[in-house]
N, C-alpha and C positions, 0 to 999 in steps of 0.2 A: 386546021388553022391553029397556030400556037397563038396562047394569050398573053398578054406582056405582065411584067411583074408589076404591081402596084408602085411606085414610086414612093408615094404618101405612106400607105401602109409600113411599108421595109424600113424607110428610115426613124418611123417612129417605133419600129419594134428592134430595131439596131442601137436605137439610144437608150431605147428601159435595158437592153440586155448590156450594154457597154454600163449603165451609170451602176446596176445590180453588179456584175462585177471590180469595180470600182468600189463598193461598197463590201464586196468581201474582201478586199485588198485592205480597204480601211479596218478592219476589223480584227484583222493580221497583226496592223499595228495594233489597236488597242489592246492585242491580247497583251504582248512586248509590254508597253505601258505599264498594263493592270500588273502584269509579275512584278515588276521595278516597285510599284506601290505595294505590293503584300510583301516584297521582301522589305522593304522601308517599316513598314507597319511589324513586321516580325521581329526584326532591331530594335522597336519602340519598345515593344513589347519585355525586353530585358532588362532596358536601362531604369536605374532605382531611382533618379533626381522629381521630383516634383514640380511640377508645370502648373498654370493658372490654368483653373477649368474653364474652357470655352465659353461666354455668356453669348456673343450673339452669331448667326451662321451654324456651321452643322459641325463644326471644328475637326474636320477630317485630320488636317496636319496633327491636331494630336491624338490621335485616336489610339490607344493600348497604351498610353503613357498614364504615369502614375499622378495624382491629385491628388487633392484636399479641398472642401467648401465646408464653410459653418453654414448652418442650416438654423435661420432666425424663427421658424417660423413653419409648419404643413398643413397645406393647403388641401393636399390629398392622397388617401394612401388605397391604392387600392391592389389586388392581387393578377398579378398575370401568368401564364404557364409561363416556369421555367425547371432549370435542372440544379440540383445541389453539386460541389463540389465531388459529392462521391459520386456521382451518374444519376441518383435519384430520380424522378420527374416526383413534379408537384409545383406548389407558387412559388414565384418570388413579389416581392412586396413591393411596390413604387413609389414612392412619392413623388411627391412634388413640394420642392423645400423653396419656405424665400429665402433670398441670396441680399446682399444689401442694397437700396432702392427698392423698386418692386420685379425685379429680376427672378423669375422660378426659374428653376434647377431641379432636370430628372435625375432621380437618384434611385437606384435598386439596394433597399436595405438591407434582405438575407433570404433566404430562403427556408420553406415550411409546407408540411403538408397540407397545412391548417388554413381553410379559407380565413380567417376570423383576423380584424384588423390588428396588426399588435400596436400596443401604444407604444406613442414617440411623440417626443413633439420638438424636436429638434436638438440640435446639438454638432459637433464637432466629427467630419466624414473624413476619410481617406479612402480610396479606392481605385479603379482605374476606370480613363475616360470608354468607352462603348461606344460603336455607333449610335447617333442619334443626335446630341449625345447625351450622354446621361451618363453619371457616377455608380457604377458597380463598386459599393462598400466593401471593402476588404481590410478591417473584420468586420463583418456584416456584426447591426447593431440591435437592439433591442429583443434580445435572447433568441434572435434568428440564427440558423443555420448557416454557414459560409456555401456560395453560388458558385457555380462553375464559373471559371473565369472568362473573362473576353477573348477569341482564338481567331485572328487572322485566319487563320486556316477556314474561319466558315464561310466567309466572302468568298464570292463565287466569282470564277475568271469564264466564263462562258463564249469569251468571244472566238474560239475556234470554231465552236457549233453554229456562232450565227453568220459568221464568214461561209462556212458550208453550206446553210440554208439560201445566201444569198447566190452563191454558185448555183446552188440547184433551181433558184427559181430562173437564175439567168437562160439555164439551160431548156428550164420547162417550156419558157416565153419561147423558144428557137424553136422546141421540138413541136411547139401546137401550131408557130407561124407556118414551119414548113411541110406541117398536116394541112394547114386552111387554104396554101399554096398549090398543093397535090390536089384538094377536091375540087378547086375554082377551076383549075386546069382541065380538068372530067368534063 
């Protein structure tokens, strides 16, 4: 005596596997997207003109263009890993500069092996904008070493891989329904 297929079950396991697919479709595009924005962001990345640094939001649209903030004011400077312009590893210095109001502003002032704070206490930046965002000073200031620059290139386009991941789970959801199918059957 054959057993009928579950009705309830199947089309609940037809719709995670249709929307996971759907979901690697979606991600197809975003990969499309994401290139269009890392070539945007690699354009930026040339042009010399100076733009207002971002105060509020995460100022994507200017991201790798070049800036200037006066810096009224540091609030706090402390070291984080980074790399010098010539490959180096060691710190780079951060602050956090006030801006005018009470507006703070990340700023990366140079690069140093040296845990040790350097003094600064403010003054007139150029540099270009960084994710986050924050002013990567270029010339890095306060007898700091100049920082690798900000590289489009490090932004990561991943979404081929999780377009994949979503196929594969689609497929996993298929191949376990119709193991559960084969033993219910037994």
């Amino acid at each position: 005596m054959s057993r009928r297929v579950p009705v309830f079950a199947t089309m609940i396991v037809i719709a995670a596997v249709l929307t996971m697919i759907a979901l690697g479709f979606w991600q197809l595009g975003r990969r499309a997207e994401k290139a269009e924005l890392l070539a945007s962001y690699t354009a930026a990345a040339g042009e010399s003109a100076v733009v207002p640094f971002p105060i509020g939001g995460d100022g994507a649209e200017l991201w790798f263009r070049r800036s200037a903030v006066n810096c009224l004011g540091v609030s706090v400077i402390e070291p984080v890993a980074g790399t010098a312009a010539s490959g180096q590893k060691g710190w780079v210095h951060r602050a956090g500069c006030r801006l005018s109001g009470n507006v703070i502003a990340t700023v990366d002032l140079g690069f140093s092996r040296d845990l040790n704070k350097p003094a600064w206490s403010g003054g007139a930046l150029t540099g270009v904008i960084a994710p986050g965002p924050r002013l990567v000073a270029d010339p890095p200031v306060a007898g700091l070493k100049a920082m690798a620059k900000p590289d489009p290139g490090d932004l990561p386009n991943n979404h081929l891989a999780y377009a994949g991941q979503w196929f594969f789970f689609a497929l996993t959801a298929l191949v376990i329904y119709v193991l559960a199918l084969r033993r219910r059957q037994r």
